[in-house]
Each structure stands twice: as structure tokens, then as C-alpha cells.
C-alpha positions in Angstrom: 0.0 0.0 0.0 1.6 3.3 -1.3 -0.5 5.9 0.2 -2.1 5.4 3.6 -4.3 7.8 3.6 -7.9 5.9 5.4 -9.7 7.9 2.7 -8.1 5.8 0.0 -9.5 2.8 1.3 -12.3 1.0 -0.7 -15.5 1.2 1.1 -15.9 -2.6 0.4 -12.6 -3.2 2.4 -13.6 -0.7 5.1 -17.0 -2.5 5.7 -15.1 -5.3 6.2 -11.7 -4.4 8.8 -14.6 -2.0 10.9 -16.6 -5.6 11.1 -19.8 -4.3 9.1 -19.5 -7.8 6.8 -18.0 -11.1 7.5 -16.9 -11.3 3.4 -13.9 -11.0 2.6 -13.9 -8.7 -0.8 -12.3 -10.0 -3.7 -13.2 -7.8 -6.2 -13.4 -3.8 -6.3 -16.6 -3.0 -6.5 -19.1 -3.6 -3.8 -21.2 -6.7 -4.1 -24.7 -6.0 -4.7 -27.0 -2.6 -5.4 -25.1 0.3 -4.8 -27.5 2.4 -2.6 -29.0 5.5 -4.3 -26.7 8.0 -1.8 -24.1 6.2 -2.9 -21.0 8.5 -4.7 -17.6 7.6 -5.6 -15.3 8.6 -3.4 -12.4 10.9 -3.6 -9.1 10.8 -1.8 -9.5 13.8 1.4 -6.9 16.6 -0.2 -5.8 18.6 2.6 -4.1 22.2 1.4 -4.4 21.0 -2.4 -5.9 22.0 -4.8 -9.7 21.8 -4.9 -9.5 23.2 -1.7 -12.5 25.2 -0.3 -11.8 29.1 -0.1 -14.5 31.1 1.9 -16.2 33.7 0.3 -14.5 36.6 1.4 -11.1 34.7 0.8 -8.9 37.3 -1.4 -8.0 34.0 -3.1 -11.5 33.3 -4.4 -11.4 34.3 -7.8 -15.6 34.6 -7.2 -14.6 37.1 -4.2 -17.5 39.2 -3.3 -17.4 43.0 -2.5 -19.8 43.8 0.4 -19.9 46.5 3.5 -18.7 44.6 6.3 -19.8 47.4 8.2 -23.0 49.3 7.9 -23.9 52.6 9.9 -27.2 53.9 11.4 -28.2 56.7 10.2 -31.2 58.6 12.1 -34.7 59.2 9.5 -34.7 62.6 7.8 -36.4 64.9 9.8 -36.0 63.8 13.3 -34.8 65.5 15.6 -32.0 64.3 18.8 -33.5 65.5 22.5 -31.5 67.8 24.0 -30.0 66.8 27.6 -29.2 69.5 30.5 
């Protein structure tokens, strides 16, 4: 085994070393229906690329521009009590 990364591992052989089946795999794919949730898996890719960026990260290339801070402004035409 090259990489031992426990995302690499085939879900068939992880059924079976967490004790979930008593069969042994022998082939790669899983014996059976494949559930409908079922998607293939990719290995977990920590600080490579596709890596997520948050939305206000300035390497986003979809960066968005917003106010992070907005200021109350009092309605046109009040008026501020004065104090003694």
C-alpha cells in the first residue's frame, strides 16, 4: 500500500476491517445494489488543490465586494433631545 491515507481505502474493504461484513472482498466494486446515496469517493486533499476558499477569501477568484460594516443613520427629519 503506497498511500495510507484511510480515505483511500475501498468502502468494500472498510466494511469489512470495521466488522460491518463477514466477506472478505475480492473484487473492487461492492457486491450487490449500490444504494441511491451512494457516490464515488475521492481521496480527502488537505491544502491542495480543490481546496475550499470562503467567500470573502482574497483568493477566491468569485470574491465578493460587500460593506462589512454598515452605519445607522437617524430618519430625515427627526430630531435628537436635547439633555441638561
Amino acid at each position: 500500500m503506497r498511500n495510507k491515507e484511510i480515505s483511500t481505502i475501498p468502502p468494500e474493504w472498510s466494511h469489512w476491517l470495521n466488522y460491518m461484513s463477514d466477506d472478505i472482498p475480492t473484487k473492487g466494486d461492492m457486491s450487490g445494489e449500490r444504494p441511491m446515496y451512494f457516490v464515488t469517493r475521492e481521496a480527502f486533499v488537505t491544502g491542495e488543490r480543490p481546496y475550499m476558499l470562503p467567500k470573502g477569501s482574497w483568493l477566491n477568484s468569485e470574491k465578493r465586494n460587500w460593506k462589512k460594516v454598515s452605519y445607522w443613520e437617524p430618519p430625515k427629519g427627526s430630531t435628537v433631545p436635547k439633555t441638561n
